[in-house]
N, C-alpha and C positions, 0 to 999 in steps of 0.2 A: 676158056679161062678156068684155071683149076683153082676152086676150093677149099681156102686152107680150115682146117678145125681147131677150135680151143678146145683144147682136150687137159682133161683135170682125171686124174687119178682113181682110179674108183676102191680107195680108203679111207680109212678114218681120218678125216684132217682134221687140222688141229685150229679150227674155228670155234670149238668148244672152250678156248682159252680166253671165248673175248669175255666172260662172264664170271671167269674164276674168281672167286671170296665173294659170288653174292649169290642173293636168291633163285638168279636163273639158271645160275651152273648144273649142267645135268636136267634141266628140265626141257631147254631150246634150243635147236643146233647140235643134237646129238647123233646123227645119222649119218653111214656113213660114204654118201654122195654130196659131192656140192657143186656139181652143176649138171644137165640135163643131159648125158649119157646115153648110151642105148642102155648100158647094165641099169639107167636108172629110170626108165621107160617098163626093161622087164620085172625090176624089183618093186619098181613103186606107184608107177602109172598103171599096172595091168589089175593088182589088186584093188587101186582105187577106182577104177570102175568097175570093176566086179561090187565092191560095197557101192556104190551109188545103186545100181540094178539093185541087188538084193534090199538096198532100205526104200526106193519107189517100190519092189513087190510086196513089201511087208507093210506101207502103208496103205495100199490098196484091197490086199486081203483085210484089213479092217471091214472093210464094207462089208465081205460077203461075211466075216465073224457076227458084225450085226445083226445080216437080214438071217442066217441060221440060228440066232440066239431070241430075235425077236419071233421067226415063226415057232420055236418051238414052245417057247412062253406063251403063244398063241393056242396051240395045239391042247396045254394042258390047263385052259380055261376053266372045263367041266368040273376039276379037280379043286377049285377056290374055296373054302370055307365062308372066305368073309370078302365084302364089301372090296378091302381094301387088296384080296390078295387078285380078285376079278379084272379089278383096275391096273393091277401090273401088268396083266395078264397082255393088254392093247397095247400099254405105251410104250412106248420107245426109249430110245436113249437119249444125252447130251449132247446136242451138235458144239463142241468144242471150237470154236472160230479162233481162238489162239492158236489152239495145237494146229490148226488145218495151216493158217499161218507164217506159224515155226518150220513145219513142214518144206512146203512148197519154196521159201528162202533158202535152205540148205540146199535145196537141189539148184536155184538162180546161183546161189551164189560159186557152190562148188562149177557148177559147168562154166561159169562168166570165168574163173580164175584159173581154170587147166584149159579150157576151150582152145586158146591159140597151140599148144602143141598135145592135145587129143582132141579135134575134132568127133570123134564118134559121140563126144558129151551129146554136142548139139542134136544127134537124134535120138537118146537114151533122152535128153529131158522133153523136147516134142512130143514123144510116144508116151513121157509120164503124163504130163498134162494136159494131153489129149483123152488120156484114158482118168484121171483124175476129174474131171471135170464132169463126165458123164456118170463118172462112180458116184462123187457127192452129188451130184445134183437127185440120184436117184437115192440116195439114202436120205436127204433132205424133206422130199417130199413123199417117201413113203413109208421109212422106219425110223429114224431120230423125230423126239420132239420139236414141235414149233419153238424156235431160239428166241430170246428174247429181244429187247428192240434195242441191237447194238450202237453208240455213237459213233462219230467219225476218226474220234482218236486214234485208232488202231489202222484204219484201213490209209491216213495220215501220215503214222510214222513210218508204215512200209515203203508209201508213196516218197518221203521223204530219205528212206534207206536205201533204195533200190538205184537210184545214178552211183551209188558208191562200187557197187560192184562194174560198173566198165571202167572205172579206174585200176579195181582190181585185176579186171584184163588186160590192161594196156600195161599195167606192170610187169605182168608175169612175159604176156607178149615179148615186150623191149628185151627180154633178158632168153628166154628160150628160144625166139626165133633169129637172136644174134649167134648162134651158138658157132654156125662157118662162117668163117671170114670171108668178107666180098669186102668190095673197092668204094671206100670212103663215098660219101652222098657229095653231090657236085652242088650242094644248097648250102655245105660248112663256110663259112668264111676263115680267115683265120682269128679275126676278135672270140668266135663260139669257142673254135678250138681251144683257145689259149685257156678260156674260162671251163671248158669242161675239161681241162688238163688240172686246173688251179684246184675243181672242185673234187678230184678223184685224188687231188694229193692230199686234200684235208684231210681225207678218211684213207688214205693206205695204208694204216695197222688194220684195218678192218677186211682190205680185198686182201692182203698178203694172207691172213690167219686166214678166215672164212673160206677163203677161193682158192687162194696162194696164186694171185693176178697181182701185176705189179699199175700203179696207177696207169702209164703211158698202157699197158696193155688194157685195162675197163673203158679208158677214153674210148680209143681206137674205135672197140667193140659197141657201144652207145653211137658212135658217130658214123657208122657203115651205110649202106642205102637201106639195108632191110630193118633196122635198128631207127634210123632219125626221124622217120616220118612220124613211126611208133608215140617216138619221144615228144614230138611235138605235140600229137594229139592229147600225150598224158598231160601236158603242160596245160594245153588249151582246155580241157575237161577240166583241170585242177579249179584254174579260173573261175569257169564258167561257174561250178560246184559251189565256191566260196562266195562268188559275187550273189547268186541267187538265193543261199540262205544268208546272207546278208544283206538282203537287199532294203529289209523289211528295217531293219537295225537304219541304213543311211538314210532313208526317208523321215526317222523319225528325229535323227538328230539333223539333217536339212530343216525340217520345219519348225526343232529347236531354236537352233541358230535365227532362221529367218525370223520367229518369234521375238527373238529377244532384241534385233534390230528393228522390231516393228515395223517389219514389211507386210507381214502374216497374221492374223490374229489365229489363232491357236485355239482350239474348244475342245481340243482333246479329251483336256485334266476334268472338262463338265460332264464328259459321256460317264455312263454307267458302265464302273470296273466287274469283272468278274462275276457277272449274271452267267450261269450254265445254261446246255445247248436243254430242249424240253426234255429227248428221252433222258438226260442224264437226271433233271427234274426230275421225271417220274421218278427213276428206279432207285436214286437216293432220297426219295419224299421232303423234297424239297421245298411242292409247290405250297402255295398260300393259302388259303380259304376256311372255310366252314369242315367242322369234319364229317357232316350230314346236310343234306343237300333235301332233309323231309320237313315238311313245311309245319308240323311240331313241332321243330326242334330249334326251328330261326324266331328270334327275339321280335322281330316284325308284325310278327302273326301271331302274338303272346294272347294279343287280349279275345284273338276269335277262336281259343279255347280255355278261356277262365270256366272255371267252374261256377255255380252260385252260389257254391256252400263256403267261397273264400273270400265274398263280400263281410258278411258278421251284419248285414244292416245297412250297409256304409252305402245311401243314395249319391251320394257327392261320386264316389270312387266310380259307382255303377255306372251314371252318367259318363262319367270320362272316361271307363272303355269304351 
């Protein structure tokens, strides 16, 4: 069976038009590939992995910038004047847990969203965090300062970031691994068809200009066997995505509802709102208490250090301490 290809131009098209009188013109869609090409493999895939390599080796050289910048500060200890310059002299630096992060995302996220047509991502990121993992942990524990006692916020909204990048690859997927045409998936019916024909004519100012694909040809291409499966996954994930951080949302207007039918009795509104997690206490000085904790200084124990010089005579007083 021979393979036919959607083949697009490798010029400037004129997709740059969908933006014209606004702010995006000239900033998005100015390149001049619009779909996945060999010319656009050698022009654009080959240098973006090359910068991927080059920013995992330059975050990694961090470390050894570290450990040669802390022993050398080590080195010229003898040389201190004062107190303070001896102490530089040991400590370390800032373990940054954001920047480490920001980092490590850019590389998830870049490899999740070219992965389907450059697989070599997948072993550029293995080999980064493989070898990240062992760099920080040794700069953690023997050249950056003890970090301080982070909450869960952070490590949270990564947890909560990170499903979004397989949507980002089942997008890029759906559309770069359709690129030759093979023989419609035997799972279309014709009700799909009809509706991914309806839905590709909504937007055909958009495949003509961007692509210059006419809707009946995007259809096609979305509905092939290397294409549908794709699609459905991205569908299924879409779901899934929405329903779980939403989930939290139905539950509470479920047990609204069920409240106000007085099926439920509701004790929510009693809980205590907006109490912080302890470290977050600590490190915005939150907590409650005494601001001395020495037994001078609590009102309790007032009278087991009177003096006798602040009686004046006063037996009555005496007595009652």
């Amino acid at each position: 069976m021979m393979l036919t290809h959607h083949t697009c131009a490798p010029t400037r098209p004129s997709h740059s038009g969908l933006f014209s009188g606004t702010a995006l013109n000239g900033v998005i869609f100015t390149g001049i590939y619009s779909d996945m090409t060999p010319n656009w493999y050698r022009d654009v895939a080959r240098p973006l992995i090359i910068s991927v390599i080059i920013a995992a080796v330059i975050r990694l050289s961090y470390t050894a910038l570290y450990w040669f910048l802390h022993k050398q500060r080590f080195k010229r200890r003898h040389l201190a004047f004062t107190p303070a310059e001896l102490y530089r002299a040991f400590e370390g630096h800032e373990f940054e847990l954001a920047d480490r992060y920001g980092d490590h995302m850019t590389i998830i996220f870049v490899t999740m969203l070219f992965s389907s047509s450059m697989p070599l991502l997948y072993i550029i990121a293995a080999l980064y965090f493989v070898a990240a993992y062992w760099a920080e942990k040794f700069e953690l524990l023997t050249i950056a300062k003890r970090p301080i006692a982070y909450s869960d916020d952070l490590a949270m909204y990564v947890t909560e970031t990170l499903p979004f990048a397989a949507l980002w690859h089942l997008a890029w997927a759906l559309w770069s691994l359709s690129i030759f045409g093979v023989p419609e998936s035997a799972f279309v019916t014709d009700t799909f068809r009809a509706f991914m024909l309806s839905a590709a004519t909504t937007l055909s100012p958009a495949w003509a200009a961007g692509l210059g694909l006419s809707a009946q040809q995007v259809a096609t291409r979305l509905l092939q066997k290397d294409a549908f499966t794709t699609m459905l996954c991205f569908f299924i994930c879409t779901f899934l995505l929405l329903f779980f951080f939403t989930f939290s949302s139905w539950l509470r207007y479920i047990r609204a509802f069920l409240a106000a039918i007085y099926i439920l009795k509701d004790n929510y509104d009693d809980q205590d709102q907006g109490v912080p997690e302890f470290a977050v206490a600590v490190q915005a000085q939150m907590l409650l208490g005494p601001s001395s904790y020495a037994i001078q200084t609590n009102p309790s124990y007032e009278h087991a250090f009177t003096r006798m010089e602040d009686f004046d005579g006063d037996d009555n007083a005496l007595m009652h301490q």
